[in-house]
C-alpha positions in Angstrom: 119.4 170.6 93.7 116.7 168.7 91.6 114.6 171.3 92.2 116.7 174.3 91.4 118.8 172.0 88.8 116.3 170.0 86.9 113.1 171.3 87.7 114.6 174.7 86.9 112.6 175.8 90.3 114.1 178.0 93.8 115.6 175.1 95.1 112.9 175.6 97.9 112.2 172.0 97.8 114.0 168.4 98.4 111.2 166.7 98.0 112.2 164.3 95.2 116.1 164.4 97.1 114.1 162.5 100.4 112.2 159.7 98.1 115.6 158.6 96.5 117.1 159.0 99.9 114.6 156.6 101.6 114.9 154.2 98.1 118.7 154.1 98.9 118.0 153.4 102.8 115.6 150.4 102.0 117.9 148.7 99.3 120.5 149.0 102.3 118.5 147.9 104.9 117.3 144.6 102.6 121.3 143.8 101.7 122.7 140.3 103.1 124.6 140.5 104.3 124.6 143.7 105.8 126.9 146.2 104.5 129.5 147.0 107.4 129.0 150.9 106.8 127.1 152.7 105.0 128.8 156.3 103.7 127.7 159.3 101.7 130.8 161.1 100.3 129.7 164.7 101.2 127.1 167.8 100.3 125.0 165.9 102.8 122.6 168.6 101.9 122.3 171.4 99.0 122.2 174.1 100.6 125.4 176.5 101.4 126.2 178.2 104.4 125.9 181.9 104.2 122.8 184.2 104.8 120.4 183.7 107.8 118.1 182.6 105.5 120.0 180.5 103.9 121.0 178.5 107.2 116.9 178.6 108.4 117.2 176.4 104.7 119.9 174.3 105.7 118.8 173.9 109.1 115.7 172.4 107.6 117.3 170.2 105.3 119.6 168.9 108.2 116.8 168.0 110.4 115.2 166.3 107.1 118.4 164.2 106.3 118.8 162.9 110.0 115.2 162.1 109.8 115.3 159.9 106.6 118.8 158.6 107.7 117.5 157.1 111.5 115.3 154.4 109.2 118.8 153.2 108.0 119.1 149.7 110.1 121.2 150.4 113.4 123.4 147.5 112.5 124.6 149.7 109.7 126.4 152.9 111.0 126.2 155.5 108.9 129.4 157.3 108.1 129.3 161.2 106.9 131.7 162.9 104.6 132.0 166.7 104.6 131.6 168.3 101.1 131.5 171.9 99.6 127.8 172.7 100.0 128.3 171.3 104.0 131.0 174.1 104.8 131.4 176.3 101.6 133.2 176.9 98.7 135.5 178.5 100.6 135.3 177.3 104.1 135.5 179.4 107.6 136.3 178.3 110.8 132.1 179.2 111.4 131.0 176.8 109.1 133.4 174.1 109.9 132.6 174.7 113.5 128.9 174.3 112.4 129.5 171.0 110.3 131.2 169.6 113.2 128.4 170.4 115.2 125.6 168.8 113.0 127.8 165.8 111.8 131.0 165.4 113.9 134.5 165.6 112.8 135.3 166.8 109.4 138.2 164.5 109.5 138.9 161.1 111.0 139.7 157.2 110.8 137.8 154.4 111.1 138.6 150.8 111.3 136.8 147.1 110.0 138.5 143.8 110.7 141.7 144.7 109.4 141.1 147.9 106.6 142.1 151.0 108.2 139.3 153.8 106.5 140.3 157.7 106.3 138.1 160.5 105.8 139.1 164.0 104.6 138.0 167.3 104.3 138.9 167.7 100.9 137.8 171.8 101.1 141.0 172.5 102.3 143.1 171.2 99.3 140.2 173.1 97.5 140.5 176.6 99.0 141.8 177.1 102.5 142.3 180.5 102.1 140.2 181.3 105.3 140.9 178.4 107.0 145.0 177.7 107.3 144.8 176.8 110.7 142.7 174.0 110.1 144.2 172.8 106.6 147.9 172.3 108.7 146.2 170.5 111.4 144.6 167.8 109.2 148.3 167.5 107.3 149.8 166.9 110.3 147.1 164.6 111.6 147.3 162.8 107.8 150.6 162.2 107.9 150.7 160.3 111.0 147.7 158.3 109.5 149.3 157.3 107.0 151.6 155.0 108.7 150.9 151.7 108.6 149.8 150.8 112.0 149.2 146.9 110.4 146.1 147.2 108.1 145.7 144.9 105.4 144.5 148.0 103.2 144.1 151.5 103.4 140.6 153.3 102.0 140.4 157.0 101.7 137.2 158.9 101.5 136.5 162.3 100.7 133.9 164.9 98.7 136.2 166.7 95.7 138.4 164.3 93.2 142.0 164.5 92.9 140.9 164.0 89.4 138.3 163.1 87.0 139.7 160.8 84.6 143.8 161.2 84.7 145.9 162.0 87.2 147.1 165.0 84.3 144.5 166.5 83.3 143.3 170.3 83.8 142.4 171.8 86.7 138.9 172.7 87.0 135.5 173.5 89.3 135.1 169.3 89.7 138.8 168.2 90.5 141.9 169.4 93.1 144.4 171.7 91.7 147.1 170.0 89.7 150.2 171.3 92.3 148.5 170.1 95.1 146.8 167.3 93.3 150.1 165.6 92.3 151.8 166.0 96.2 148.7 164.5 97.6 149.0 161.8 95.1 152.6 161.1 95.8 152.1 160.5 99.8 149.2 157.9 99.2 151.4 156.1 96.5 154.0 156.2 99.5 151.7 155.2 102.4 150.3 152.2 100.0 146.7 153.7 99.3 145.1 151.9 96.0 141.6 153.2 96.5 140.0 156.7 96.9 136.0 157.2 97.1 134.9 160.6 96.6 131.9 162.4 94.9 131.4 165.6 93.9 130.2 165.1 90.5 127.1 163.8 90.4 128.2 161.7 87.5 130.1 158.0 87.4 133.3 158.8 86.8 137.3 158.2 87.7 140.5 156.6 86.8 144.8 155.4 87.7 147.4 156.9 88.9 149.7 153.8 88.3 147.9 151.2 91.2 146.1 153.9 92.9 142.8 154.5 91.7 140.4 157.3 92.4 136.9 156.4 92.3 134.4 159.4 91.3 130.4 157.9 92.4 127.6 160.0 90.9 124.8 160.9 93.2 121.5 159.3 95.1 120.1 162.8 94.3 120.5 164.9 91.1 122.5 163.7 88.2 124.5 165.9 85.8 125.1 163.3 83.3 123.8 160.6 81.9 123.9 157.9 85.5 121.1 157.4 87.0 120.4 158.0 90.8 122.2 154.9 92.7 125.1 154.4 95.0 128.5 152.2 94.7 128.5 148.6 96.5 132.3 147.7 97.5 133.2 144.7 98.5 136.8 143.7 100.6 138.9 140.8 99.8 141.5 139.5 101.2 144.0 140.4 98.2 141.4 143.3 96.3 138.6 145.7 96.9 135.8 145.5 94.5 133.5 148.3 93.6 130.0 148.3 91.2 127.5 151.3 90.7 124.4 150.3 90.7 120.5 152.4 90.2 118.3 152.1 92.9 116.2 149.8 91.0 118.9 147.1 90.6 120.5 147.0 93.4 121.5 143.2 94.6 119.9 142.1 97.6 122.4 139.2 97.9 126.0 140.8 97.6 128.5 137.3 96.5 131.4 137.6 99.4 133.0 134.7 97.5 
């Protein structure tokens, strides 16, 4: 995306993409304590599914991001968020199936100490147009989630805000439709969510719905806005969850748990 984006080039190279990448990995890896997970909140890699040559591309760029990604420290598992350039603007079962096959499950749950974690597949509040089937199925799996089974706080992650900055504003290309934006909102008020991670775009952004907050990280790759490349350090209280962007060049090595 830097290439196409930025350097105004084919987008034939991710060059720049794998430098930041491995900048992001070593500020990880030299963290104390260790972070518990480490988790990139979709478009894993630029390219789209579609032609065959555009999959020989994302094939390649797959490979690459494994490649970078196995330096990441094995005590630090590396969580992976499905996003619109992973399965499509408007996803198929193909390129879910496909996903699924590079990455594992384009939905699932997760659990450290006593914080339950959910990750969505946030194309199918998008556009599900091609993919009904698969957009009931992770309702129906949600909504059983969503009970509390005894966490002390429930995290959701996924790629495509409800919204950018208020829970009313507009619907547009960076945020969830404002029908199905406002439902969605409703059953994590219910269920007790206060957080939400997502990406998408490529700028710092985010904001309250009442308690619950919705927390929009810009990119370790290309920026749209004024951020610079950098990821989000959260820390878990007992009582709060804590979150600070940070560039790759200032990230803490000593994260205060205190």
């Amino acid at each position: 995306m830097i290439n196409s984006y930025v350097d105004r080039g084919d987008g034939s190279k991710w060059d720049k993409e794998r430098k930041l990448t491995r900048r992001a990995i070593d500020a990880a890896n030299n963290m104390h304590p260790k972070p518990k997970f480490f988790i990139v909140c979709g478009d894993l890699v630029d390219s789209f599914p579609g032609t065959s040559s555009d999959d020989k591309v994302k094939k390649e760029q797959i490979q690459d991001f494994k490649i970078d990604f196995k330096t990441l420290d094995s005590n630090i598992p590396l969580i992976c968020v499905c996003g619109n350039h992973d399965v499509g603007n408007s996803p198929t079962q193909d390129s879910v199936e496909k996903y699924k096959e590079s990455f594992g499950d384009d939905y699932f749950s997760f659990w450290v100490g006593g914080v339950k974690f959910l990750v969505l597949n946030s194309q199918y509040y998008k556009d599900s147009s091609q993919v009904p089937e698969q957009k009931e199925e992770q309702d129906v799996w949600l909504e059983t989630q969503l009970q509390n089974d005894g966490w002390q706080h429930l995290v959701v992650f996924h790629h495509i805000p409800w919204f950018l900055e208020s829970p009313d504003e507009e619907d547009q290309y960076f945020n969830i439709d404002i029908d199905v934006r406002k439902t969605m909102l409703k059953r994590f008020h219910d269920a007790g969510v206060k957080k939400i991670f997502c990406g998408h775009y490529h700028r710092n952004a985010g904001g309250f719905d009442e308690d619950l907050e919705v927390v929009v990280t810009s990119a370790v790759g290309c920026q749209m806005g004024e951020d610079k490349s950098g990821f989000r350090v959260v820390t878990v209280k007992e009582t709060e969850i804590q979150h600070k962007y940070y560039d790759l060049g200032q990230v803490p090595k000593n994260i205060d748990l205190e």
